[in-house]
C-alpha positions in Angstrom: 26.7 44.4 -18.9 24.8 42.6 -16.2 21.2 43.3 -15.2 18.2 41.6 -13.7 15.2 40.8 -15.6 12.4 42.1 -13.7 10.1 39.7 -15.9 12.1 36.8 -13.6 10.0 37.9 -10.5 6.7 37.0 -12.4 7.5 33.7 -13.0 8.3 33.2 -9.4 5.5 30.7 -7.2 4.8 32.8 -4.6 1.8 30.9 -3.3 4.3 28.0 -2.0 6.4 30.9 -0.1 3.2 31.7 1.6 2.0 28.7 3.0 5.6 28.3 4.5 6.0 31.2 6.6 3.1 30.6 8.6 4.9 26.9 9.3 8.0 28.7 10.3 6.6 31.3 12.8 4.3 28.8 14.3 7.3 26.7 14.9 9.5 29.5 16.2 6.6 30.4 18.5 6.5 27.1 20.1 9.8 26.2 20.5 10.6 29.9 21.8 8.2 29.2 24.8 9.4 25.4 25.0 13.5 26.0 25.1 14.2 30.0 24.4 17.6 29.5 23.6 16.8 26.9 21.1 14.2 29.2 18.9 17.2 31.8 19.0 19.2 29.3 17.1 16.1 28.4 15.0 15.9 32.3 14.1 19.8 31.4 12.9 19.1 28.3 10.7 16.3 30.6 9.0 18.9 33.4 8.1 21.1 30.9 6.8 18.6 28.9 4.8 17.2 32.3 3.2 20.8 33.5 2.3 21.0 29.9 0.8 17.9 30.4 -0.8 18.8 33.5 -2.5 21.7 31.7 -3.5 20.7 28.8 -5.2 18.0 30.7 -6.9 20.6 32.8 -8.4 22.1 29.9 -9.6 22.4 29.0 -13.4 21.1 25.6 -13.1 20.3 24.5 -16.3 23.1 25.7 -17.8 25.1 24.2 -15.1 23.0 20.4 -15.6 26.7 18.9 -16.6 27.4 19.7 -12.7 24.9 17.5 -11.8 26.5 14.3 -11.9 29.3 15.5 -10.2 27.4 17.1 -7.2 25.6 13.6 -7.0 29.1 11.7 -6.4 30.6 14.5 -4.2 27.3 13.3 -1.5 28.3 9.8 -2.4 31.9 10.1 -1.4 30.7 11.8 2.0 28.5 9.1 2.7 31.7 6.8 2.3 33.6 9.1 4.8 31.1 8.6 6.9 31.9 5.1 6.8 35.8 5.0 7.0 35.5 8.4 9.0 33.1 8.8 10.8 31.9 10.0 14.2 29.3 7.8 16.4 26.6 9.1 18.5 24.0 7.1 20.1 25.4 3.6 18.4 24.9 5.7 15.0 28.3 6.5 13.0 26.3 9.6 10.8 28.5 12.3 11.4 31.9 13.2 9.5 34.1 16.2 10.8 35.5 19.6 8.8 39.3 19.6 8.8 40.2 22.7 10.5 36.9 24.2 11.3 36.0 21.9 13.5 32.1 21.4 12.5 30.4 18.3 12.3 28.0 17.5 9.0 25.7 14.7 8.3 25.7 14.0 5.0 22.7 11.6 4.6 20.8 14.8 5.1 22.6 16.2 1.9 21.7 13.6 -0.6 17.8 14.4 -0.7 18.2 17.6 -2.7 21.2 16.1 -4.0 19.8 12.4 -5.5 16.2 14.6 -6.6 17.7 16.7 -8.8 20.1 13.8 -10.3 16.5 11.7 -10.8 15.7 14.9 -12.8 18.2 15.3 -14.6 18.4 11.5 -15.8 14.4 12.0 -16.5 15.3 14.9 -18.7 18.0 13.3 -20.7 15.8 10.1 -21.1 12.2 10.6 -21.3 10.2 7.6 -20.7 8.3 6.1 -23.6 4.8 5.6 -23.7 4.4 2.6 -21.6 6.8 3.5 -19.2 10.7 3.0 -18.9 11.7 -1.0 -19.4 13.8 -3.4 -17.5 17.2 -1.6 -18.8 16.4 2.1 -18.4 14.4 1.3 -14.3 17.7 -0.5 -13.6 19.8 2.2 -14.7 18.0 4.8 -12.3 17.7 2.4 -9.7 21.0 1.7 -9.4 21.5 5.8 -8.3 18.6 5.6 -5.5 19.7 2.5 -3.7 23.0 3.4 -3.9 22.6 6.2 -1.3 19.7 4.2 0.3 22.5 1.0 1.2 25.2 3.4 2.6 22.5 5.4 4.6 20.9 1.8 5.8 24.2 0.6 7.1 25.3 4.1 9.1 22.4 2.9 10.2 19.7 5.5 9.6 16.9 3.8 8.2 14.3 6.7 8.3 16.2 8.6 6.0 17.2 5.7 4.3 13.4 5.0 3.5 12.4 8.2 3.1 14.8 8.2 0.0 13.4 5.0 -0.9 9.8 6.6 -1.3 10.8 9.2 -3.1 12.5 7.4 -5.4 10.4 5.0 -6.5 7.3 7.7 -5.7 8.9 10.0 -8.3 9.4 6.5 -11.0 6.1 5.5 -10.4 5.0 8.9 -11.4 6.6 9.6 -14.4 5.6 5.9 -15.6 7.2 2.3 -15.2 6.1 -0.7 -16.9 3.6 -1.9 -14.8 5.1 -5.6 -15.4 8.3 -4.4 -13.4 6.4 -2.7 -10.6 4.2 -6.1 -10.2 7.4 -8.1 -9.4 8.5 -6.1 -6.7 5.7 -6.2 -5.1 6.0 -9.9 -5.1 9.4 -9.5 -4.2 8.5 -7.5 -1.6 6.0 -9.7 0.5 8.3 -12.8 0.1 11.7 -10.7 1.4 9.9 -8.9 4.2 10.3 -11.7 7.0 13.8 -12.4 6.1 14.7 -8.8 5.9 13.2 -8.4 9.3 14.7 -11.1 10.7 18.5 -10.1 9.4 18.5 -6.6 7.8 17.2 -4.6 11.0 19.1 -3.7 14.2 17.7 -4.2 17.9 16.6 -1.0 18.4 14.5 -0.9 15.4 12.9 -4.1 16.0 12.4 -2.9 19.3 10.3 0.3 18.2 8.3 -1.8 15.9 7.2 -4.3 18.9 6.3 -1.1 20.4 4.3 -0.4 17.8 2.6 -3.4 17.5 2.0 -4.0 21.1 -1.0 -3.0 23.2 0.8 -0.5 25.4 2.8 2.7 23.5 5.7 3.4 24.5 6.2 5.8 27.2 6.7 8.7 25.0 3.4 7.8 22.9 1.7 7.7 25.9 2.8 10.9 26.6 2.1 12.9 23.0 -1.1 11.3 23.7 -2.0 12.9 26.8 -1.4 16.3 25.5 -3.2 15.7 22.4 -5.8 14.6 24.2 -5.7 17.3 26.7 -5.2 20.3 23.8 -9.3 19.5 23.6 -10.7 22.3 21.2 -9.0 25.6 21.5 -5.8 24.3 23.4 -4.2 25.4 26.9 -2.7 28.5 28.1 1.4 28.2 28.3 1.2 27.7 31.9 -1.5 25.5 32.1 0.2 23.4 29.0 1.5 21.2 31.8 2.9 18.1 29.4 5.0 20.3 28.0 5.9 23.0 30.7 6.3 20.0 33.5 8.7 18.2 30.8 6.3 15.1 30.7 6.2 15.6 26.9 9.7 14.4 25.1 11.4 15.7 22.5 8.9 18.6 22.6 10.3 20.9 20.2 11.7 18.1 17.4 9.6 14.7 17.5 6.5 15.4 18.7 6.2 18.7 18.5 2.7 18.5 16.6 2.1 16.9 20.0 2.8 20.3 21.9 0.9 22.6 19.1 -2.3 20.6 20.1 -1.7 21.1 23.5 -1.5 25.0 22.8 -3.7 25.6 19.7 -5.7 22.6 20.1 -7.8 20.6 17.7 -8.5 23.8 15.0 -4.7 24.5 15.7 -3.8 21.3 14.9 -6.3 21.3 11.7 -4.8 24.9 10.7 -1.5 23.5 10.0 -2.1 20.3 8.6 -4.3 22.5 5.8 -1.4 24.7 4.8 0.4 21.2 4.6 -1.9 19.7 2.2 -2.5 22.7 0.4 1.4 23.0 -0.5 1.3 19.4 -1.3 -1.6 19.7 -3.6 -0.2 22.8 -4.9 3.3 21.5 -5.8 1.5 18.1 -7.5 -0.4 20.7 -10.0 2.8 22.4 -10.5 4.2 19.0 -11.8 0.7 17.8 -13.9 0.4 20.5 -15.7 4.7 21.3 -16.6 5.6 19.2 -19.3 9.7 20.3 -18.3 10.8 17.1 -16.9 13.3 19.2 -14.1 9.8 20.9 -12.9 7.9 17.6 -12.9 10.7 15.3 -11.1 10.9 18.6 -8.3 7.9 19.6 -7.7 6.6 15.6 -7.4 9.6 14.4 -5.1 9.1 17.9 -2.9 5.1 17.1 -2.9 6.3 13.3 -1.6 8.9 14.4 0.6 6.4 16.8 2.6 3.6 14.1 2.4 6.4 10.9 3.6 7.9 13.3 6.5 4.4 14.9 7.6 2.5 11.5 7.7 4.8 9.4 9.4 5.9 12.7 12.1 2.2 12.7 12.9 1.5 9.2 12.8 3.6 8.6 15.1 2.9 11.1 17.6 -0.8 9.5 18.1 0.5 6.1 18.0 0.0 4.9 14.4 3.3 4.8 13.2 6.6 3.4 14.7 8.8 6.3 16.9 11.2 7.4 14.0 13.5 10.3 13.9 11.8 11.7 11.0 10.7 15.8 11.3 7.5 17.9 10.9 8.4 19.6 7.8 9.6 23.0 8.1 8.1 22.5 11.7 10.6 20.6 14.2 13.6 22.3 15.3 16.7 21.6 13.8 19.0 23.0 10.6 19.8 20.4 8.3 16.2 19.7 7.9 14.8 22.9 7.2 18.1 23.9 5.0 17.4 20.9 2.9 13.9 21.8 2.3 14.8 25.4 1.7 17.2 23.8 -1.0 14.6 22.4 -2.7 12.5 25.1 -2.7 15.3 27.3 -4.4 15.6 25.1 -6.8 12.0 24.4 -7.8 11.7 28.7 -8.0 15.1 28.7 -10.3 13.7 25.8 -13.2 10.6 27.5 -12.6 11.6 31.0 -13.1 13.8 30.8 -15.3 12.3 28.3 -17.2 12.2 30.2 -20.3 15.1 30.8 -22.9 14.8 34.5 -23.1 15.4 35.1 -19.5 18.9 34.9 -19.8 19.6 36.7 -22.8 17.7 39.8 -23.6 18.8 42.4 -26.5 21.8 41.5 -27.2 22.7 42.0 -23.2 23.5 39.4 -20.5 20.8 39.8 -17.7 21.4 38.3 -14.4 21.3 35.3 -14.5 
């Protein structure tokens, strides 16, 4: 007989569910009065992600860890599609196509949930020791981050690329390294850097980081700037938010759209969301402190990162501190993959979470659900 344990619903984190959906109706708003037809396939992506939600959720997980492995390596052989198979855009070979469907994927985009819940899994197996994992065991779980971060590197997307990178290493520096190890790579590091520059980055990238570095932003800096600038306290009217209604401001509803809330909302606008996002980053960084389950602690840290990388660089770059990347607002910028990834996550942080417990599966003899 199957049932559900109501006593599942208590164990679920509803606080992070609530700092989201003010994120995802903001974001809706703005791109609805930016590009209607775009926030009606926004609207889509969020049905999808919360049947996805619900579905992951549901999930088994722990008793399915053995899957984990496998699910890791099914990414990794799309990423090598990608490579023998694989469709360019924009000088970018990211995309691989669906036999018969017809649907394009990118499975870089994939590998985040994909790779975090493989660190966890490894972590859980193989607890690190008091002063932190040794040269053997850090090798061993390098070996599975820059595996993913090489093939994405080379399609080339080296936002996402990074962005694994950080978490990675973020999520091993958290759970504790010998600090011996982490002192040679930083050596490493600074010595590498110019060559790596010099050899390791396309034209384009190089280009963006001259842009960067020189005294003039680019044209589309100069342009988030202005209506930034021109959101002052309060923000603008819709018709009077001319960068963004005159198509001045690129990108409006993806990139920079943090640039187009503060011409709307304004400065307290602008502070309003950026509290919600370091509230859920706070809030997710206690989760991990005070679980001593190594699945919670590897999630809820690498979700806390993730938010913090893609929120810090997305605005960063939008005033001009950070090199023009193609890396979203969290939850924010339109698009599906994105938001369905962190969605993912989400789902499975609520599963380890609530069903974290033994005698949530079994109760009186009786199978509940799930």
């Amino acid at each position: 007989m199957w049932r559900f344990d109501k006593r599942i619903l208590a164990q679920i984190d509803f606080f992070s569910i609530i700092l989201i959906i003010p994120l995802v109706i903001t974001s809706n708003w703005l791109i609805a009065e930016a590009v209607p037809v775009l926030a009606q396939k926004q609207i889509t992506y969020i049905g999808i992600a919360f049947l996805t939600f619900i579905l992951v959720f549901l999930l088994p997980i722990r008793r399915m860890a053995w899957l984990i492995p496998l699910i890791y390596w099914i990414n990794i052989a799309l990423l090598l599609a990608v490579e023998f198979f694989g469709h360019s855009r924009l000088g970018a070979q990211r995309w691989i196509e669906l036999p018969f469907i017809h649907m394009t994927i990118q499975p870089s985009e994939f590998v985040k949930p994909a790779l975090i819940i493989m660190l966890a899994y490894i972590i859980n197996k193989n607890p690190p020791p008091i002063n932190g994992y040794r040269v053997k065991a850090f090798l061993k779980i390098s070996f599975f981050i820059l595996l993913p971060f090489f093939l994405i590197a080379k399609e080339p997307d080296l936002g996402t690329a990074l962005v694994l990178l950080l978490i990675g290493y973020g999520v091993l520096f958290y759970i504790g390294v010998y600090w011996k190890i982490w002192a040679t790579i930083l050596v490493g590091i600074l010595l590498l850097s110019p060559v790596a520059y010099k050899f390791l980055l396309h034209d384009y990238q190089k280009v963006r980081i001259q842009d960067f570095l020189s005294d003039k932003p680019s044209y589309h800096v100069q342009q988030s700037i202005i209506a930034i600038g021109s959101g002052g306290l309060t923000g603008k009217s819709k018709d009077d938010a001319t960068q963004t209604q005159m198509r001045f401001l690129p990108i409006a509803t993806s990139d920079f759209i943090f640039a187009f809330l503060v011409e709307r909302t304004g400065f307290l606008g602008a502070l309003g969301i950026i509290l919600i996002y370091i509230f859920l980053i706070l809030h997710l960084m206690s989760l991990s402190i005070y679980n001593k389950d190594y699945y919670i602690k590897v999630v809820t840290i690498s979700l806390s990162f993730m938010i913090f990388i893609y929120m810090g660089v997305n605005i960063s770059m939008t005033i001009g501190y950070a090199p023009v990347v193609g890396v979203p607002l969290p939850m924010f910028s339109y698009g599906g993959s994105s938001f369905i990834n962190f969605i993912i996550l989400f789902a499975i942080m609520q599963n380890l979470i609530a069903f974290r417990y033994k005698d949530m599966y079994d109760v009186r003899g009786t199978k509940s659900f799930l």
